[in-house]
Structures are given as C-alpha cells and as structure tokens.
TIVO-267350 format. One record per atom (N, C-alpha, C, O): residue number from 1; residue in one letter; x, y, z negated. Coordinates in pm, 1 decimal. Example, Ala and Ser with C-alpha at 12.3 -4.5 7.8 and 13.67 -1.06 7.14 Angstrom:
! TIVO-267350
{1,'A',{1319.0,-569.0,-780.0}}
{1,'A',{1230.0,-450.0,-780.0}}
{1,'A',{1320.0,-330.0,-780.0}}
{1,'A',{1423.6,-331.9,-846.5}}
{2,'S',{1285.0,-225.0,-708.0}}
{2,'S',{1367.0,-106.0,-714.0}}
{2,'S',{1290.0,3.0,-787.0}}
{2,'S',{1340.9,113.8,-803.9}}
! end
This chain:
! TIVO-267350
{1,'X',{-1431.1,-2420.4,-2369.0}}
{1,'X',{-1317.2,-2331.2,-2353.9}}
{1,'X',{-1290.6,-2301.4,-2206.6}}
{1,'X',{-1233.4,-2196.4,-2177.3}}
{2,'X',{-1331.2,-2393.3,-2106.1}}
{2,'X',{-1239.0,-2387.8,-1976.2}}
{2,'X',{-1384.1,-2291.4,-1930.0}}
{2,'X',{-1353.4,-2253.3,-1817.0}}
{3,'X',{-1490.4,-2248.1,-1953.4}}
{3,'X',{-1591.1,-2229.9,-1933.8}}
{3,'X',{-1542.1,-2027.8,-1948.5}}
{3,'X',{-1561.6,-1931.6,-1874.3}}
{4,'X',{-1476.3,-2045.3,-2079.8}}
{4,'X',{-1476.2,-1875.8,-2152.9}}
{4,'X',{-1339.3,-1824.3,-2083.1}}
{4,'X',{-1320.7,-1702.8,-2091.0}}
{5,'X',{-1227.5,-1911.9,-2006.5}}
{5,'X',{-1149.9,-1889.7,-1893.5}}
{5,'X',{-1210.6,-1840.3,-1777.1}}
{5,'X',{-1188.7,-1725.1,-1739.7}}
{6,'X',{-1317.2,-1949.9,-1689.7}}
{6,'X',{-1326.2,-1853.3,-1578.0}}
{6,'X',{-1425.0,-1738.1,-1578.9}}
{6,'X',{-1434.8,-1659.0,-1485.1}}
{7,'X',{-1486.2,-1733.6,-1672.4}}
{7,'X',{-1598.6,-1606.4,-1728.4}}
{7,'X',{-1451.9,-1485.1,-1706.2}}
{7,'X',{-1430.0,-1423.9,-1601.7}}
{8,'X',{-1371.4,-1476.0,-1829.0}}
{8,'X',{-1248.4,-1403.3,-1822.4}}
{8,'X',{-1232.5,-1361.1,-1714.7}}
{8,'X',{-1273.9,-1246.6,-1696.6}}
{9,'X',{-1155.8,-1445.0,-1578.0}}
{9,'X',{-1130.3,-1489.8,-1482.7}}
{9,'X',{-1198.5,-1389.4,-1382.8}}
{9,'X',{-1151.1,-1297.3,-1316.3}}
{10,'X',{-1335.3,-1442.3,-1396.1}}
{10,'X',{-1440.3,-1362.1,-1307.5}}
{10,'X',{-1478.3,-1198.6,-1322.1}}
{10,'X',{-1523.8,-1121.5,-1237.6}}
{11,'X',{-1439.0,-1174.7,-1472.8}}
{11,'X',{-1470.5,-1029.7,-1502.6}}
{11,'X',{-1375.4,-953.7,-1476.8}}
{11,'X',{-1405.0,-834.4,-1484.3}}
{12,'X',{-1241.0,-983.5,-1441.0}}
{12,'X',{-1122.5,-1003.0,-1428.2}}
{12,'X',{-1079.2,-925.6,-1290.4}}
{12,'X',{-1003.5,-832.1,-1264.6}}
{13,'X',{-1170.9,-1017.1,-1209.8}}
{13,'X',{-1157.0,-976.3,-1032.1}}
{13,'X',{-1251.4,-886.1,-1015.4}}
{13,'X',{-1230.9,-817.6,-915.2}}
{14,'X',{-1364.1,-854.1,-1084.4}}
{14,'X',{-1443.0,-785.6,-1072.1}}
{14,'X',{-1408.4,-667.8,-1104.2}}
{14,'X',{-1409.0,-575.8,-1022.4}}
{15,'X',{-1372.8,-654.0,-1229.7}}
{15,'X',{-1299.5,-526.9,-1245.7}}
{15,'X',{-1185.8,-453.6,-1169.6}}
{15,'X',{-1179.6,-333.2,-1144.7}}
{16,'X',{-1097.9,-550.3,-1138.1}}
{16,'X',{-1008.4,-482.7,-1000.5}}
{16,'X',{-1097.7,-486.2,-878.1}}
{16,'X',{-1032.5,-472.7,-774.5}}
{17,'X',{-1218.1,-499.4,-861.5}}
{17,'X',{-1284.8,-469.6,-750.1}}
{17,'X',{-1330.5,-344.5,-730.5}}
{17,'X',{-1389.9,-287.2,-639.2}}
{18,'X',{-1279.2,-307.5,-863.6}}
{18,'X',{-1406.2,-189.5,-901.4}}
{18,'X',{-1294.3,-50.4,-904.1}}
{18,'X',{-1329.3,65.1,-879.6}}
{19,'X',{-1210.0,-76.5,-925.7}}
{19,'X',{-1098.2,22.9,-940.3}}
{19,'X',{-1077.9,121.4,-775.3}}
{19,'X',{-1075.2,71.4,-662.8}}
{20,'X',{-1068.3,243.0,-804.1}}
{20,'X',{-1035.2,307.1,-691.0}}
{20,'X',{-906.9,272.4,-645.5}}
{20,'X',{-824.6,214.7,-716.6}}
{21,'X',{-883.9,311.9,-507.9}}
{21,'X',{-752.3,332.0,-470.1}}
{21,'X',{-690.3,425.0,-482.4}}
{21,'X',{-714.9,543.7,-460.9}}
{22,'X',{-590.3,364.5,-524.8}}
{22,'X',{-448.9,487.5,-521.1}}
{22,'X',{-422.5,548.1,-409.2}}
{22,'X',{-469.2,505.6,-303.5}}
{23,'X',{-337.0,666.0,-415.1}}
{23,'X',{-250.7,762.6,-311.6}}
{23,'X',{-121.0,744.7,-370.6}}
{23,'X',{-92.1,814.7,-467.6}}
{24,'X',{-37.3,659.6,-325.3}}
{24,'X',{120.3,685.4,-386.5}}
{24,'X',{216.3,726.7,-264.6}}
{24,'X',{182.8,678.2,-156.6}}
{25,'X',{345.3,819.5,-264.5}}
{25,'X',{404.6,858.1,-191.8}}
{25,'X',{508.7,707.3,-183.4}}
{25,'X',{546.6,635.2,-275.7}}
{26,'X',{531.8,697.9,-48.2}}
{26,'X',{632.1,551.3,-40.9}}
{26,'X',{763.7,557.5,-62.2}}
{26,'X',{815.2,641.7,11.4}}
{27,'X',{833.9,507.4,-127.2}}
{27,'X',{935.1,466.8,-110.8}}
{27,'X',{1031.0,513.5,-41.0}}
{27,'X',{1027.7,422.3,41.6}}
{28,'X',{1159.6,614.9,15.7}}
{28,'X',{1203.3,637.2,142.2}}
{28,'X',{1303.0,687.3,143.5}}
{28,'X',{1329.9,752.3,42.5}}
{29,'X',{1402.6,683.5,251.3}}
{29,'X',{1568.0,708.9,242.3}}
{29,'X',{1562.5,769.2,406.5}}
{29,'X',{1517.8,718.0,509.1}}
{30,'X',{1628.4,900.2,380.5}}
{30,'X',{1623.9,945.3,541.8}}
{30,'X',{1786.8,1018.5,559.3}}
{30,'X',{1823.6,1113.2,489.8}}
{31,'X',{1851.2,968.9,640.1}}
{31,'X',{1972.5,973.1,651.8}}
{31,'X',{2007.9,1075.5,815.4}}
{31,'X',{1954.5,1070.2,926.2}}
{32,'X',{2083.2,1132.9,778.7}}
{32,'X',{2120.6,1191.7,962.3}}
{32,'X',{2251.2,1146.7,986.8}}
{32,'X',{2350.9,1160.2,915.8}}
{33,'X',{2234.7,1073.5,1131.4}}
{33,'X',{2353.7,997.8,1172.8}}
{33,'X',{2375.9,1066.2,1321.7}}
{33,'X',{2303.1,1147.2,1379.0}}
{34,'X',{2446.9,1032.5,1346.8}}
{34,'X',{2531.7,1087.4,1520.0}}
{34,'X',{2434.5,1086.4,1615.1}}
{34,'X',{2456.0,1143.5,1721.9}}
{35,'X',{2308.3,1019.0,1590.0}}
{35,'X',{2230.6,1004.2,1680.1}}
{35,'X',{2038.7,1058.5,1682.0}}
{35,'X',{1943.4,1053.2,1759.7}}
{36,'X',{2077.4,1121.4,1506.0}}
{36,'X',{1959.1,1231.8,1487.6}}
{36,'X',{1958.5,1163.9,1363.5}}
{36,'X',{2050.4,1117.3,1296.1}}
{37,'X',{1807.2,1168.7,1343.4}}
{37,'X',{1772.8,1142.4,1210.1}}
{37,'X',{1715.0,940.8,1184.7}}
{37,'X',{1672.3,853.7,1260.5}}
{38,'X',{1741.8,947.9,1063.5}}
{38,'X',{1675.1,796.6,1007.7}}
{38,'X',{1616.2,804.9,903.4}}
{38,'X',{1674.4,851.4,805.4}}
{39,'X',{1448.6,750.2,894.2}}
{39,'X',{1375.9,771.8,819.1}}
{39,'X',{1340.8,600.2,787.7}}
{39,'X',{1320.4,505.7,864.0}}
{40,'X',{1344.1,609.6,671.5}}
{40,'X',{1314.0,427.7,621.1}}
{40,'X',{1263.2,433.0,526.2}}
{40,'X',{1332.7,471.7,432.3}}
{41,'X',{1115.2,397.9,496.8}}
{41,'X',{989.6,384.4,439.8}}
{41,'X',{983.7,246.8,372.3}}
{41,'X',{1034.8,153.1,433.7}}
{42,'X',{930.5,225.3,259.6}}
{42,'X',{897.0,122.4,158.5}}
{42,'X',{766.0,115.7,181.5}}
{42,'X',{689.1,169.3,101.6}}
{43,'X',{720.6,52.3,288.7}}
{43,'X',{562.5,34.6,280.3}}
{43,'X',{509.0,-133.3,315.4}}
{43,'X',{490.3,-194.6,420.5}}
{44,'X',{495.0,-172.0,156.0}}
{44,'X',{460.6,-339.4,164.4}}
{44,'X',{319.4,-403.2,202.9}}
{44,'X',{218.8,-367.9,141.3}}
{45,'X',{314.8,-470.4,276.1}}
{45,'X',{213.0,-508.6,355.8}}
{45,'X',{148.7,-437.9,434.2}}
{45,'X',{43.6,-492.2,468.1}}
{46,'X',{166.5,-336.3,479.7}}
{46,'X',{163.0,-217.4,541.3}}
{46,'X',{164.2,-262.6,698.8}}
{46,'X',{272.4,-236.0,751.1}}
{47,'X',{76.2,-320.4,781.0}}
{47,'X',{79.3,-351.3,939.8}}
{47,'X',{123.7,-208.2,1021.3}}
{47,'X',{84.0,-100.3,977.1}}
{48,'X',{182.7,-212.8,1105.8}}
{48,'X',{196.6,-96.3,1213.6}}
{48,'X',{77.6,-30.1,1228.2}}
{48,'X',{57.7,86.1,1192.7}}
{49,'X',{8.3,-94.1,1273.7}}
{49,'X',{-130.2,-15.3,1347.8}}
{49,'X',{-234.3,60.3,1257.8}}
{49,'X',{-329.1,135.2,1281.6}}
{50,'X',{-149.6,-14.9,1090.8}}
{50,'X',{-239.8,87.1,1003.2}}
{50,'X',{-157.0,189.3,937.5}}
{50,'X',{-191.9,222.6,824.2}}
{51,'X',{-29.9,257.1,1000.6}}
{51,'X',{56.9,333.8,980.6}}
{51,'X',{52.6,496.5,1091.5}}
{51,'X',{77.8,487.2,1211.7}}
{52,'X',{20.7,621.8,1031.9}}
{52,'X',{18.7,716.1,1094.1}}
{52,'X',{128.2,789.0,1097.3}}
{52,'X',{148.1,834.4,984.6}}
{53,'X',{235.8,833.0,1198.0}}
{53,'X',{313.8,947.7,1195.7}}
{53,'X',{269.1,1054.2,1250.0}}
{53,'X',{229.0,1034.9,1364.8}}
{54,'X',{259.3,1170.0,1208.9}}
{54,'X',{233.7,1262.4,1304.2}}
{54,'X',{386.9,1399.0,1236.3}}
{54,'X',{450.7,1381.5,1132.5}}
{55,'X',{400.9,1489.0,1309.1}}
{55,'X',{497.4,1571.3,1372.9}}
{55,'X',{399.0,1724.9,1396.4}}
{55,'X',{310.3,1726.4,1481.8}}
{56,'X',{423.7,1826.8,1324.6}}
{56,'X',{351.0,1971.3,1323.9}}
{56,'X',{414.0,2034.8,1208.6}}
{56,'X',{425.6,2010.0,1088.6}}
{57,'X',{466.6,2167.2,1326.7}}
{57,'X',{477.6,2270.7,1212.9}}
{57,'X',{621.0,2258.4,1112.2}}
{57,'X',{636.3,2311.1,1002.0}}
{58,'X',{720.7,2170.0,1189.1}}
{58,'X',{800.2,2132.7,1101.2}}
{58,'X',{792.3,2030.5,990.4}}
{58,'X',{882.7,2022.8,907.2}}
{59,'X',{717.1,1974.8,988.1}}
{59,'X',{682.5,1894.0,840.4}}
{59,'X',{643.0,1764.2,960.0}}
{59,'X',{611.2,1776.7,1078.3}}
{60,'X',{661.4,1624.5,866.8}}
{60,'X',{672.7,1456.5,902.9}}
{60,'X',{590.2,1431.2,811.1}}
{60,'X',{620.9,1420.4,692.4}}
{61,'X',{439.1,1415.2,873.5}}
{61,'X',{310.3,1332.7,780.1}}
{61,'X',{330.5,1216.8,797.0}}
{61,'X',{339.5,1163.8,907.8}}
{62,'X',{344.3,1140.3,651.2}}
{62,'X',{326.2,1013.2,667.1}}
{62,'X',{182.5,928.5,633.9}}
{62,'X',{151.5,969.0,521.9}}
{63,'X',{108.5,857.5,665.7}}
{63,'X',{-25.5,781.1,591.3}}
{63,'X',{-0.2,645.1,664.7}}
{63,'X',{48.5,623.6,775.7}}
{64,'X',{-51.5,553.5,562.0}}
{64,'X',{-40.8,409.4,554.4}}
{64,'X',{-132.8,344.0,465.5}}
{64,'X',{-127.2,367.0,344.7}}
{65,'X',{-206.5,274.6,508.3}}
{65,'X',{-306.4,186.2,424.6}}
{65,'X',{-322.0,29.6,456.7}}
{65,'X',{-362.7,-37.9,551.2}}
{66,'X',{-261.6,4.2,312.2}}
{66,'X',{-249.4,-139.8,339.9}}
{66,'X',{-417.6,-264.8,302.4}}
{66,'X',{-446.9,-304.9,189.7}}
{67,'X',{-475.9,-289.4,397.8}}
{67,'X',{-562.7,-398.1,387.0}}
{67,'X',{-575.7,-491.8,323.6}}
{67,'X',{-512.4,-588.7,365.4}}
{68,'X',{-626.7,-505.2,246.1}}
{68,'X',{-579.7,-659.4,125.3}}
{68,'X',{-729.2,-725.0,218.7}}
{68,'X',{-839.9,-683.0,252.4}}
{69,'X',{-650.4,-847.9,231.4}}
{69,'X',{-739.4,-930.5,321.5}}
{69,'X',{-738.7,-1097.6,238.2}}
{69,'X',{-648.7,-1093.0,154.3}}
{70,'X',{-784.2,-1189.6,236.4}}
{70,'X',{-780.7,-1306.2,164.5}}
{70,'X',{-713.0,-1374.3,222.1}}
{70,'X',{-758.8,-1373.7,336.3}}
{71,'X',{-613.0,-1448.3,218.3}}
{71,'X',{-572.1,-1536.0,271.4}}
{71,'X',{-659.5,-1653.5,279.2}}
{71,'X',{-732.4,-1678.3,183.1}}
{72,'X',{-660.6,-1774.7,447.2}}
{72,'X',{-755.7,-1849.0,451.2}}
{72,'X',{-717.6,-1959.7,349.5}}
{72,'X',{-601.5,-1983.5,316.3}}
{73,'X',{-826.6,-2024.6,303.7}}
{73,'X',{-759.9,-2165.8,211.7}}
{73,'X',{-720.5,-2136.5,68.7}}
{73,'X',{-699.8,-2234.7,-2.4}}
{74,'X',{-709.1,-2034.5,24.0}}
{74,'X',{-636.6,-1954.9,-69.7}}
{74,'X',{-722.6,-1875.4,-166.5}}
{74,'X',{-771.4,-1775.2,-114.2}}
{75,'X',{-746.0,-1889.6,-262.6}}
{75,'X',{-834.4,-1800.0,-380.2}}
{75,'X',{-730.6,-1732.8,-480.3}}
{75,'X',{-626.5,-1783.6,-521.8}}
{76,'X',{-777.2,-1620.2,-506.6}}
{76,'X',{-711.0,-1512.2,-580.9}}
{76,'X',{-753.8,-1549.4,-739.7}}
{76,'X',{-874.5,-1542.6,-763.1}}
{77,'X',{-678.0,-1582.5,-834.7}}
{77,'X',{-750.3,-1624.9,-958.3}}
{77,'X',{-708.5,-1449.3,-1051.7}}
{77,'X',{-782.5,-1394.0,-1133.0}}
{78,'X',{-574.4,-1400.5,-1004.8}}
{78,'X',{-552.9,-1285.8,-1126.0}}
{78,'X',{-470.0,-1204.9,-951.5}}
{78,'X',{-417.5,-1277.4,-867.0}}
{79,'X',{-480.0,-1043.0,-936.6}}
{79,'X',{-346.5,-991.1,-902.5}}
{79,'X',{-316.0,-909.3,-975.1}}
{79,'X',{-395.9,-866.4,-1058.2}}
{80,'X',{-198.8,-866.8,-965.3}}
{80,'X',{-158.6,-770.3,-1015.1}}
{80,'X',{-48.6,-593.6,-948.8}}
{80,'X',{-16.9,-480.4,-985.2}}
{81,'X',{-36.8,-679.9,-847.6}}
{81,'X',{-0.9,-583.4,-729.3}}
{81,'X',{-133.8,-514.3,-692.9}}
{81,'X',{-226.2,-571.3,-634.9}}
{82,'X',{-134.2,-354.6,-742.6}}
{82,'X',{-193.1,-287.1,-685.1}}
{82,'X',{-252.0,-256.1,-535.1}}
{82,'X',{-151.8,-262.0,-463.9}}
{83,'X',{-345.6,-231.1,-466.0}}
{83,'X',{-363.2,-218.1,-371.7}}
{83,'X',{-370.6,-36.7,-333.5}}
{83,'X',{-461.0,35.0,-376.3}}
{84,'X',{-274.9,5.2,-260.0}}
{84,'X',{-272.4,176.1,-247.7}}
{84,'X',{-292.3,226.6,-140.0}}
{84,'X',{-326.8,133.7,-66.9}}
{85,'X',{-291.7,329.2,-77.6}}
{85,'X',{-248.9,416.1,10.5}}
{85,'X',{-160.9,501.1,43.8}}
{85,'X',{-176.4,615.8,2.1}}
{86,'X',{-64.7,475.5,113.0}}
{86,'X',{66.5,559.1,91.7}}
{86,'X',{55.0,729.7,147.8}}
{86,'X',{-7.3,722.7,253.7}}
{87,'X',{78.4,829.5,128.6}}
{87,'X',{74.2,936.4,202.5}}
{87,'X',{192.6,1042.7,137.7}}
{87,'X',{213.5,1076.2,21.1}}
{88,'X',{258.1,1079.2,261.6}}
{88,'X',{373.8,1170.0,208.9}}
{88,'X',{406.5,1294.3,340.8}}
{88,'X',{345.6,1287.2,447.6}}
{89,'X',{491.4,1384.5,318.0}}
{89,'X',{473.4,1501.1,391.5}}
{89,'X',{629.2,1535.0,378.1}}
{89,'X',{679.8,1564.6,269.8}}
{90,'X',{694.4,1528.4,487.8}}
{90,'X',{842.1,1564.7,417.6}}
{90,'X',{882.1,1712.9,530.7}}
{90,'X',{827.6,1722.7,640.7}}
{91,'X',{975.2,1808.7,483.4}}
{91,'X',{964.3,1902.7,582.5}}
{91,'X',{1134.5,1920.9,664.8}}
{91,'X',{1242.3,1952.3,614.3}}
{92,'X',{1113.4,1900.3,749.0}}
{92,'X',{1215.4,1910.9,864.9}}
{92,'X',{1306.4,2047.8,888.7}}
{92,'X',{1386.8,2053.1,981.8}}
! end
C-alpha cells in the first residue's frame, strides 16, 4: 500500500510539472489621495526584481512572475497553490 501512495505521489508532481502557466490579472486597489495616486497589488511570492512597471500612452503595465524555487531541506509531497504570472494594464 505505502508503495501505491508514493507511485500516486510521484504522478502527482509530475503532472503539475507538466501544466502550463497561467496569466492571471492580480489582485488590486488603487485609491487617489492628496498626494496622487495609490496602487496596491496582490502579488504572492512575487520578489521585486521579478516585478515590471512600465508607464506609456496613458495606460500602467503591470507583469510579475513568481519563481517557485524548492526550499533547502524541504520536499514538496502535494501543492496546490498554483504557480502564475500576473499581467494587467490599467488606463490612467
């Protein structure tokens, strides 16, 4: 039995290996206060340096791609948090 678990297990990770990535628009609340605008983004695990703003034409491109990296010491047996790419376009 513990045998027909990690078989499961293994076909398991494999198959989310195999899955494309998503494009989902993030999460976001943009408010104008006394001091211009506030834009606040839902982007989880999302590092800075893998976060693009750019500014053209009136319109606020957003792109973000979050890295799923292994943690050291640490084995993944099931996830279930998707791994995506955020991208959104809002116009000014």
């Amino acid at each position: 039995m513990k045998k027909d678990i990690e078989k499961k297990e293994e076909m398991a990770v494999t198959r989310g290996q195999q899955m494309p990535r998503a494009t989902v628009a993030p999460l976001m609340r943009f408010r104008d206060t006394e001091d211009g605008f506030e834009l606040r983004l839902n982007l989880p695990g999302v590092e800075q340096k893998d976060l693009q703003v750019q500014i053209a034409d009136h319109t606020l491109a957003i792109e973000a791609r979050r890295e799923e990296s292994a943690r050291e010491g640490l084995t993944c047996v099931r996830q279930e948090f998707p791994v995506v790419d955020y991208r959104a376009a809002y116009e000014l």
